[in-house]
C-alpha positions in Angstrom: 85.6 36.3 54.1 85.0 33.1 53.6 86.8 29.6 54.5 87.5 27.7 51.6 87.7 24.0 52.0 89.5 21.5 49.8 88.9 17.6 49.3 85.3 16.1 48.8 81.9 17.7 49.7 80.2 16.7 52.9 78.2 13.6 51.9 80.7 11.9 49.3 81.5 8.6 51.0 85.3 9.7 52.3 87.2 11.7 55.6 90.9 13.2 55.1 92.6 10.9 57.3 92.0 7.7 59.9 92.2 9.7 62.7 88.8 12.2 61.4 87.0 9.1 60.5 87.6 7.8 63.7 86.7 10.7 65.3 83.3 11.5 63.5 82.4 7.6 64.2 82.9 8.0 67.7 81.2 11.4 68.0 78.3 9.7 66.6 78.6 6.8 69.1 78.1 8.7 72.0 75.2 10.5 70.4 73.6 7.6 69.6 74.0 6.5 73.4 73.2 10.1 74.7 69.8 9.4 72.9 69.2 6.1 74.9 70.2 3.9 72.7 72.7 1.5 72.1 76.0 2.2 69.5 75.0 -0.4 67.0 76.6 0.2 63.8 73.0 0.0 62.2 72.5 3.1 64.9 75.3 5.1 64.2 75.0 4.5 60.2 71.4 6.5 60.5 72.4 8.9 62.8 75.3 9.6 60.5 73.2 9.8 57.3 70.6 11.8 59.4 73.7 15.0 59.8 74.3 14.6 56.3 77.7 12.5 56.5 76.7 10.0 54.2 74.2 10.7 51.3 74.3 6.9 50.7 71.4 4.7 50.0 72.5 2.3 52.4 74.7 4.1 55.1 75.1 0.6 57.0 77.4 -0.3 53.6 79.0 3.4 53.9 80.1 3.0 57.1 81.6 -0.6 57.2 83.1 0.6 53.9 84.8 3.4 56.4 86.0 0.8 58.9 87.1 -1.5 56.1 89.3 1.6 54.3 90.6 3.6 57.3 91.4 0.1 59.2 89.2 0.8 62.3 87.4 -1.5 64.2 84.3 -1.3 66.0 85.7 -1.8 69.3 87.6 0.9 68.2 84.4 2.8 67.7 82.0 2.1 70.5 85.4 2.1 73.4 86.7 5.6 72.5 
């Protein structure tokens, strides 16, 4: 049987709540440093477009949109 999900489809700009934003951007930090490299938001954007987060042109624009929206700062981000 199959789960069924509700809200948006993966890819459509938005998370359920702060706290799963928050969560996803900091997975992707530590990605982003387990590759070498440093937790820029310009880094995490791609790497977040690259698993098919953001579907966005411009996922730089897509994630300080997130920040902006859910309240979170960077420091937030890149300390957790």
């Amino acid at each position: 049987m199959r789960a069924i999900r509700r809200g948006r489809p993966l890819g459509s700009g938005t998370f359920p709540s702060r706290e799963e934003c928050l969560a996803a951007l900091r997975d992707a930090a530590q990605a982003v440093r387990r590759q070498g490299k440093r937790p820029t938001q310009g880094n995490v954007a791609e790497l977040l477009r690259e698993r098919g987060l953001t579907i966005a042109h411009e996922p730089l624009e897509t994630l300080r949109y997130w920040l902006r929206h859910y309240g979170i700062s960077w420091r937030d981000v890149v300390s957790g």
